[in-house]
C-alpha positions in Angstrom: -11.7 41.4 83.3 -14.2 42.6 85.8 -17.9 42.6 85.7 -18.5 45.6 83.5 -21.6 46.8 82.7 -23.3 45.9 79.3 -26.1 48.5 77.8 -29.0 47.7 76.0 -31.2 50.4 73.4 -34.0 49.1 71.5 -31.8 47.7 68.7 -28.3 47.1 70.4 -26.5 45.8 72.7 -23.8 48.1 73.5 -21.0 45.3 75.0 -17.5 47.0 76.6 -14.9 45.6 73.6 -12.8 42.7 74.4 -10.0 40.9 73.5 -13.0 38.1 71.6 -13.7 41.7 69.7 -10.4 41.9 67.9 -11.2 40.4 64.2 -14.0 42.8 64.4 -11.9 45.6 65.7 -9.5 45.0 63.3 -12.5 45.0 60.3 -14.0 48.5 61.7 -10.2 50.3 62.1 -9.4 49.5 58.6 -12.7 50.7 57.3 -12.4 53.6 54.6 -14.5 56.0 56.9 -12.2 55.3 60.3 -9.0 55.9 58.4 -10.3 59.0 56.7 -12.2 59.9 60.2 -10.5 58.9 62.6 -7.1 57.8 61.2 -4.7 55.2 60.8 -4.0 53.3 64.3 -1.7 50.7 62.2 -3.7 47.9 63.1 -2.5 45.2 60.3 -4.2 41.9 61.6 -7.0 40.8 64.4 -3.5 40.1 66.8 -2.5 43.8 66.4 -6.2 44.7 67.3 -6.3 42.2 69.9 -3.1 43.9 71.8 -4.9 47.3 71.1 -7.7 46.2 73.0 -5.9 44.6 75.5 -3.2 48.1 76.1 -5.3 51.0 74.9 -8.9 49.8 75.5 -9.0 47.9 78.6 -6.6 49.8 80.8 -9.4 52.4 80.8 -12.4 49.7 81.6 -10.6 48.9 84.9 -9.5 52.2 85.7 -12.8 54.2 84.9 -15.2 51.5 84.4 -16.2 52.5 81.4 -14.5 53.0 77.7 -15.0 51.1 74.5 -18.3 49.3 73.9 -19.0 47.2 71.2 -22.3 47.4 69.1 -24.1 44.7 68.4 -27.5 44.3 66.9 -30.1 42.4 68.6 -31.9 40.9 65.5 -29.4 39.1 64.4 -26.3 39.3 66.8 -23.8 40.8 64.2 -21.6 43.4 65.5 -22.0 46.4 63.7 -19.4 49.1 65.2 -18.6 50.7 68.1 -19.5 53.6 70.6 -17.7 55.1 73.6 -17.0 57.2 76.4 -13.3 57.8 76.4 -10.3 59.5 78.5 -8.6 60.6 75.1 -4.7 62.0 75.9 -4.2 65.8 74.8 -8.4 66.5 75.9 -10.0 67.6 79.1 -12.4 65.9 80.5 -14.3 62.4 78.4 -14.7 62.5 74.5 -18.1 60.7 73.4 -17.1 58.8 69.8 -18.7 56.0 67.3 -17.7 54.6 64.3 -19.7 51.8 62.3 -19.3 49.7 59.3 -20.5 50.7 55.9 -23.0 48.9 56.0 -24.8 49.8 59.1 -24.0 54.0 58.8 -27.0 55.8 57.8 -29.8 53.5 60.0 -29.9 55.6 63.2 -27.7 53.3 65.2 -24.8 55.9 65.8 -27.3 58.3 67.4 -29.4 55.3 69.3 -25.9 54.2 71.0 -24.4 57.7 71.5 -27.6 59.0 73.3 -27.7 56.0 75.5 -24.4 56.3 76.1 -24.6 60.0 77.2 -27.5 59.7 79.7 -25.6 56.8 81.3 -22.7 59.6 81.5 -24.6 62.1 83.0 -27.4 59.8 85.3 -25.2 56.9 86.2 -21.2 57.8 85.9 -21.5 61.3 87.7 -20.1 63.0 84.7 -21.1 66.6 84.1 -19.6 67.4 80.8 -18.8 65.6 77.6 -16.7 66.5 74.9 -16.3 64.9 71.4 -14.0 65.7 68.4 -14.6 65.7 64.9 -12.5 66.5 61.6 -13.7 69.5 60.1 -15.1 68.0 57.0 -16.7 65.3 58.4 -20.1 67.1 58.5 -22.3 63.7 59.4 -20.9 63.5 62.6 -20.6 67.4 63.6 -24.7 66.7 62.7 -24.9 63.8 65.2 -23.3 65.1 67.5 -25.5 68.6 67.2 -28.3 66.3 67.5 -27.4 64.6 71.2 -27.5 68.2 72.2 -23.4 69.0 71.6 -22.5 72.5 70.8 -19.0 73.6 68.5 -16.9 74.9 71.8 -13.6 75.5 69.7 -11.2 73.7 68.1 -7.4 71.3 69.2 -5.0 69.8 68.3 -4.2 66.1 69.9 -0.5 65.1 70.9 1.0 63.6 67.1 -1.4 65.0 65.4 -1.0 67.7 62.8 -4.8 68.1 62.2 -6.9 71.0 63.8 -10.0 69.2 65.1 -13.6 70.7 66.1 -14.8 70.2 69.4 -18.0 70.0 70.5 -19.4 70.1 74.5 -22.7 69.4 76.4 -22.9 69.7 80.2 -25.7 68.4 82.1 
């Protein structure tokens, strides 16, 4: 793996997810809110997460440069969830995403990380649009994402998917 770029807010350290990442990948993708969310990637044990990393995660690190970062707080190093700038299949142009523990939702982290995340996009990466998705009735995120200056822009459907999914956009 090359020497990608590590982001730092106030209260994280946003880390680009690798294959040591994978028992706490595997933790956060079985979480009741991700499956709900986001949905089932059949990730049944931190070796299945590991190989999800290692095919889905870093192929887009070394191509782009940028993907899947982990979040970790500073105070006391625990890795909390995960934030991420991402070249999602069946979706023009990047997709903006987060997803956290229980535990940690609710403390401002999702919006610290995302914000970061999206002035890097825009001041650093060159990008001059981004795009996230969101389930319809998953209202704390379409309020995040409102919040880091997204607007609702439509709605899709992803490749072997069923569900109709908002999508929001912000352009620099």
């Amino acid at each position: 793996m090359g020497p990608y770029k590590t982001f730092e807010t106030e209260r994280l350290i946003l880390k680009p997810t690798s294959e040591e990442d994978a028992a706490f990948i595997f933790e956060l993708f079985n979480s009741p809110k991700w499956l709900k969310n986001i949905g089932d990637r059949n990730i049944t044990s931190p070796d299945m997460a590991k190989e999800y990393i290692l095919t889905k995660m870093q192929p887009q690190l070394e191509r782009l440069g940028f993907s899947n970062y982990t979040l970790i707080r500073k105070m006391d190093h625990v890795k909390i969830g995960c934030c991420g700038l991402y070249d999602r299949e069946g979706l023009e142009g990047i997709d903006i995403g987060f997803a956290f523990l229980p535990e940690y939702e609710g403390k401002g982290y999702a919006f610290e990380a995302a914000d970061k995340l999206k002035n890097i996009a825009f001041n650093e990466l060159g990008l001059h649009t981004i795009s996230a998705i969101t389930s319809k009735h998953n209202v704390s995120s379409q309020r995040l994402l409102e919040k880091l200056g997204l607007a609702l822009a439509g709605t899709t459907i992803l490749p072997n998917n069923d569900e109709e999914l908002l999508v929001y956009k912000i352009e620099k």
